[in-house]
N, C-alpha and C positions, 0 to 999 in steps of 0.2 A: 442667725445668719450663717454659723459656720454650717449649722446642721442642714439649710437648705444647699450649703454648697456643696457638700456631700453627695447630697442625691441626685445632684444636678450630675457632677461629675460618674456616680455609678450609672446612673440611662444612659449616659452619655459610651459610655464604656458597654454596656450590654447591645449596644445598636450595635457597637465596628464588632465585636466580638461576632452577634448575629448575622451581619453581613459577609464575614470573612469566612463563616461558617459554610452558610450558602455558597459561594464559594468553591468552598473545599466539595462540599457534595455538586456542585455542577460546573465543570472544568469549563466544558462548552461558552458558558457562559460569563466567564474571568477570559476567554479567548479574545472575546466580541469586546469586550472592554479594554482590552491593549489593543488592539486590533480593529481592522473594520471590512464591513464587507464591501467586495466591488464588483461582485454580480452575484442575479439571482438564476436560476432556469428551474425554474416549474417550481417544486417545495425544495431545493436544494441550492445550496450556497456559496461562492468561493470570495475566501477571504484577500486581503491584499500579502498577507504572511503566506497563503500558501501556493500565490502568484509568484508572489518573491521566490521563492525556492523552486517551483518550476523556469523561471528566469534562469536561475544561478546554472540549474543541471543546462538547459539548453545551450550555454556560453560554453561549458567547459566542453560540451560534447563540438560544439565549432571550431574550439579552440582544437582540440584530440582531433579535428579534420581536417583541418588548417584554411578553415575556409571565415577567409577575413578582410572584413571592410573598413579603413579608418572611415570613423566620424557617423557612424550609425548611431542613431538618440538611441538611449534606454527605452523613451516612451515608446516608440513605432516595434522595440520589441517585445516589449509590456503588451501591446495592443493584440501582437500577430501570438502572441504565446497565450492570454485569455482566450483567443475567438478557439485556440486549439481546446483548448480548457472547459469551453463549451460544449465544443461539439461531442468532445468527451463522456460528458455530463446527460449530454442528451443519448449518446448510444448506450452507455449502461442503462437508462430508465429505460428505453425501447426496451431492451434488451431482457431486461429484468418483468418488464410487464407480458413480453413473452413468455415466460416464464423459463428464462434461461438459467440455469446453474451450474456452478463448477465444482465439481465434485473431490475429495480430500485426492484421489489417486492423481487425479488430473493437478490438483494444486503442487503435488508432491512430486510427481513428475518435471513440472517447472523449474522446481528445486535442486531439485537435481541437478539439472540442465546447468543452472546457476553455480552451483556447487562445480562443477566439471569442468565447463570454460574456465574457472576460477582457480580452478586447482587448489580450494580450499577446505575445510570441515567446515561442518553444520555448527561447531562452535566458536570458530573462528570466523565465521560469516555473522554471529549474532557480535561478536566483539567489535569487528567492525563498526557495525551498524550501533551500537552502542555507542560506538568512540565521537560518531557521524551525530551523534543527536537525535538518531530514530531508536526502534526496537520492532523487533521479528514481528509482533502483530499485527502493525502499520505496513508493514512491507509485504507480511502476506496480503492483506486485504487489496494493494496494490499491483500484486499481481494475479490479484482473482477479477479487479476488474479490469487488466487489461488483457486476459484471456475471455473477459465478455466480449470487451469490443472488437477482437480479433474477430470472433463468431458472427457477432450482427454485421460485420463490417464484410466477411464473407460471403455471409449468407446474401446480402443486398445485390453484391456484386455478384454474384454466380449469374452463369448463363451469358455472361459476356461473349460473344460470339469474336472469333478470332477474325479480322479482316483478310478480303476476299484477294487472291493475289490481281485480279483488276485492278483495286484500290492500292495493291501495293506498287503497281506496276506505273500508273497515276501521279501516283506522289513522288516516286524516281524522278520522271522524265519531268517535271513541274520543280524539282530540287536537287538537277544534277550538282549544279556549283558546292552542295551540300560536302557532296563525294570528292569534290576535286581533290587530285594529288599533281601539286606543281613538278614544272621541268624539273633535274635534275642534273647535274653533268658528271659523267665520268675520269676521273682529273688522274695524272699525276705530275709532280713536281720534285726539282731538285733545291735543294734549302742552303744556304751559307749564311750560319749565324754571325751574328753582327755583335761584338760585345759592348755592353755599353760604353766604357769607358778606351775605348782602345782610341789612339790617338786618328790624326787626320792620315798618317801613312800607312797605318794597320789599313783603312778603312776603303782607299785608295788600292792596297793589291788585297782584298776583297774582292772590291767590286772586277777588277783586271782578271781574275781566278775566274767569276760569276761570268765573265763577255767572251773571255776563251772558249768557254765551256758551252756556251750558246751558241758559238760559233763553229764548232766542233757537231753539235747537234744538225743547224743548219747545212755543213756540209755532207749531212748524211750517217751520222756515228749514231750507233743504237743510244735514246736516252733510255732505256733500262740499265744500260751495262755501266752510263757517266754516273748517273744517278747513284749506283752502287756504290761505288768508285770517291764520289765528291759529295754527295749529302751529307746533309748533317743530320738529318731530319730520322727518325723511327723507322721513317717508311722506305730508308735506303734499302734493307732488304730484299723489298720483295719490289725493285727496281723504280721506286718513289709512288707506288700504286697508292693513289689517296681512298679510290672507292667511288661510289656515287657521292656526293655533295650536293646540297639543296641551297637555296636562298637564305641567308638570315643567321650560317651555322660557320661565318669564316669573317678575316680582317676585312674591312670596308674595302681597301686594297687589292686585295688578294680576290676579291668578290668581282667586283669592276673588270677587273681582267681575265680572272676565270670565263664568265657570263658575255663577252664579248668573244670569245673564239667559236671556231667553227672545229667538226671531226678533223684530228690530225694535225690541226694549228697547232706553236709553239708560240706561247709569249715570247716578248722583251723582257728583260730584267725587273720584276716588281720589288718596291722595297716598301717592307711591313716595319713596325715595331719588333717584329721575331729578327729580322735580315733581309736579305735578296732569295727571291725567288725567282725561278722559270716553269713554267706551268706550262703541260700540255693536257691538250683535250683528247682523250681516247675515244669517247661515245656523249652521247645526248639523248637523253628519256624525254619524250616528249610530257609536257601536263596531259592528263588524263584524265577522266573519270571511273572510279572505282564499278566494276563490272556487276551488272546488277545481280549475281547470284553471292556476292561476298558483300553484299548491304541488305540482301531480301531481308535475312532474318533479325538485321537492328533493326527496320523500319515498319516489320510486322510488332516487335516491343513497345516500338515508338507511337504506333497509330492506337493499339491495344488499351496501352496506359492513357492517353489521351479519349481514348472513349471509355475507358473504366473511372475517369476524372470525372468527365461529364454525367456520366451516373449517379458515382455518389456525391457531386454537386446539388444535383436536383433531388435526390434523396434528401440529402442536410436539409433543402429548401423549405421542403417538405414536414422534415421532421417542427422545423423555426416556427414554420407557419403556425403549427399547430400547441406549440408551445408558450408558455408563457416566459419572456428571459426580458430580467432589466439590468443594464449598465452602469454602474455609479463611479467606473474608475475616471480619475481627472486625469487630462492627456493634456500636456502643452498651453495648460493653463496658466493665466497670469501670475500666478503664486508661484509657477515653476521658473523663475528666473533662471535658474544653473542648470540647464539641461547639462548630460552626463553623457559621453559618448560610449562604446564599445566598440573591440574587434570582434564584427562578427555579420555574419551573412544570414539572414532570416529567409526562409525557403516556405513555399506554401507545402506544409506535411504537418502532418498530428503529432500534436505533440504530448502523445499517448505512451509513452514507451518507462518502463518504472525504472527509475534509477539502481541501475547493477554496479556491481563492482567492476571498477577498469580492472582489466586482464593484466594491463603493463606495470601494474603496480607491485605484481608478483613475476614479472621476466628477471631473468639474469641478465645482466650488463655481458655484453659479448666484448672478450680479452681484443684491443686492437690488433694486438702482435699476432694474434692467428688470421689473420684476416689474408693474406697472400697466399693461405696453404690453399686454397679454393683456383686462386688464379690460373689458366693456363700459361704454358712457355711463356709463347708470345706477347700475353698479355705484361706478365713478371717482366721480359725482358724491356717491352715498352715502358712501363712502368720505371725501370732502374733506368734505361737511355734518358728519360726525360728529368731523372734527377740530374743527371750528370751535366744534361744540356745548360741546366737551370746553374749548375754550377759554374760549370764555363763561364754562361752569359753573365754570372754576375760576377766573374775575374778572381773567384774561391779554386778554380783547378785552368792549369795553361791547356794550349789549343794540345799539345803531343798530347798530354793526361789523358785530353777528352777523347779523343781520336785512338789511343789504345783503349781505353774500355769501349771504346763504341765497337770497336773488332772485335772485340773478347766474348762481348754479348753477343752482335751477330753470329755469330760463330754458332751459338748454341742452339739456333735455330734450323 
């Protein structure tokens, strides 16, 4: 009995031995087994491990563009990151049955390119890629086929004829509102900051300062020269000149009253959260639409890539049609109870592009403290006025304190 247990136990032992053997000589095959596939297209395969990883690049690359949706499913970008996976799959075979190849100078040249944005060695790029869980052989082979499908993807698309300016001229006047650029008004304004905390009689010859000073205006006194004079505001300088101002870019307040005068009007007294304001209107830009020689050439791009779209649409169609491709990944299925959200925006584009090194992973941090050596005067001195205001307003420096630097700094204009 023991000596049949024996035996039993060594077969037993030569099978996992022999299987793990197997194994070890076919990698591919230990893949499929942790693994599984979830498409086919023609004799070639993509796993749901090497979905997953084309996932993960396309997240971070949205994330590095800031282009983000709460509450987007995993699966819809599971689904739109395969069909790119496909189509992938399908231009190297085209590509290949051409008898397309890329040759070691051309592969090396890549490299380079790679190496260069990178600002790194040939041996510090394989470390990387090490550290990443791949190796230089995989990555070449990755960018030998996305320099195929650069070519067939070319070569398809060649001969796109650029549209006719007719059709550009067409699509203007069919999509002026495109172009619009709203009104605008040319403002300027005298300010008397308001501090929070100042009592009911601070706030009272405030406002008696603010009706003077309106009334001084309405009698005919330059508001350039009061402005100078009694502002609080940055823009006392250059005689309370705000600039054009648009819709959308000022206090709701401040808005309401601006956009209600006419050339040469003078508000009433507005009060913001900043203070009391008196606004005048110097000018008024009408809405417009953008003049068609300064949109020709975005909407010759625009028509361009919309019919280089349509090309290689019916191309792909094309290729489908003739191909053999099966689907097996599971989408939104009842097993998937816990859908999984991301930040992230899914864009119809190939998502052909071989995972490079971020650039920003080797910048230098830029020192904050230098960052005002760039600024003009003007700017520094706006910059300092609007600390101080901030001071004032929150009752950290008295109204004199504020009103000597605010001369100090004019001055230096």
């Amino acid at each position: 009995m023991k000596m049949c247990s024996q035996k039993l136990v060594f077969k037993v032992t030569v099978l996992i031995a022999g299987f793990f053997f197997s194994l070890l000589l076919s990698p591919s095959i230990y893949a499929l087994t942790v693994d599984r596939i979830v498409a086919k297209v023609n004799s070639e395969i993509i796993t749901l491990m090497k979905l997953e990883d084309r996932v993960a690049v396309f997240l971070n690359k949205m994330k590095a563009a800031g282009s983000v949706d709460t509450g987007l499913e995993k699966s819809k970008i599971m689904k739109e990151v395969l069909d790119g996976m496909i189509a992938e799959k399908l231009q190297i075979q085209e590509a290949k049955k051409l008898g397309m190849v890329v040759t070691e100078e051309e592969l090396q040249k890549s490299l380079d390119g790679i190496y260069a944005k990178n600002n790194i060695t040939v041996e510090q790029f394989e470390d990387i890629l090490n550290s990443e869980g791949s190796n230089f052989d995989d990555y070449k082979k990755i960018i030998r086929d996305q320099i195929l499908v650069s070519r067939i993807v070319q070569m398809h698309l060649a001969g796109s004829s650029s549209p006719r300016e007719k059709s550009v001229r067409k699509y203007y006047r069919k999509n002026k509102k495109n172009f619009w650029i709203p009104e605008k008004m040319i403002l300027s304004h005298i300010m008397f900051i308001t501090e929070g905390d100042s009592s009911g009689k601070e706030r009272r010859l405030q406002k008696k300062k603010a009706e003077e000073t309106l009334q001084r205006i309405l009698a005919g006194e330059s508001f350039s020269e009061l402005a100078k004079k009694y502002s609080d505001d940055v823009s006392a300088h250059s005689g309370g000149h705000l600039g054009a101002v648009g819709r959308g870019t000022m206090l709701l307040e401040f808005e309401r009253a601006a956009f209600d005068l006419k050339v040469g009007e003078v508000s009433d007294i507005v009060e913001t959260a900043n203070g009391l304001h008196i606004i005048k209107c110097d000018n008024i830009i009408p809405g417009h639409a953008k003049a068609f020689k300064l949109v020709e050439s975005e909407i010759k791009n625009m028509l361009s890539s919309k019919k280089r779209e349509k090309k290689y649409n019916k191309w792909m169609a094309e290729l489908k049609k003739k191909s053999f491709i099966s689907v097996s990944l599971v989408l939104d299925g009842k097993k998937n109870k816990n859908k999984r959200t991301f930040n992230a925006v899914v864009k119809k584009e190939s998502f052909n592009n071989p995972q490079t090194i971020d650039p920003d992973r080797y910048s230098r941090t830029q020192n904050n403290d230098s960052r005002d050596e760039g600024l003009s005067v003007k700017r520094l001195v706006e910059k300092k006025l609007n600390k101080y205001k901030k001071l004032y307003a929150g009752g950290e420096i008295s109204r004199k304190t504020y009103l000597i630097k605010k001369k100090q700094l004019l001055e230096k204009l």
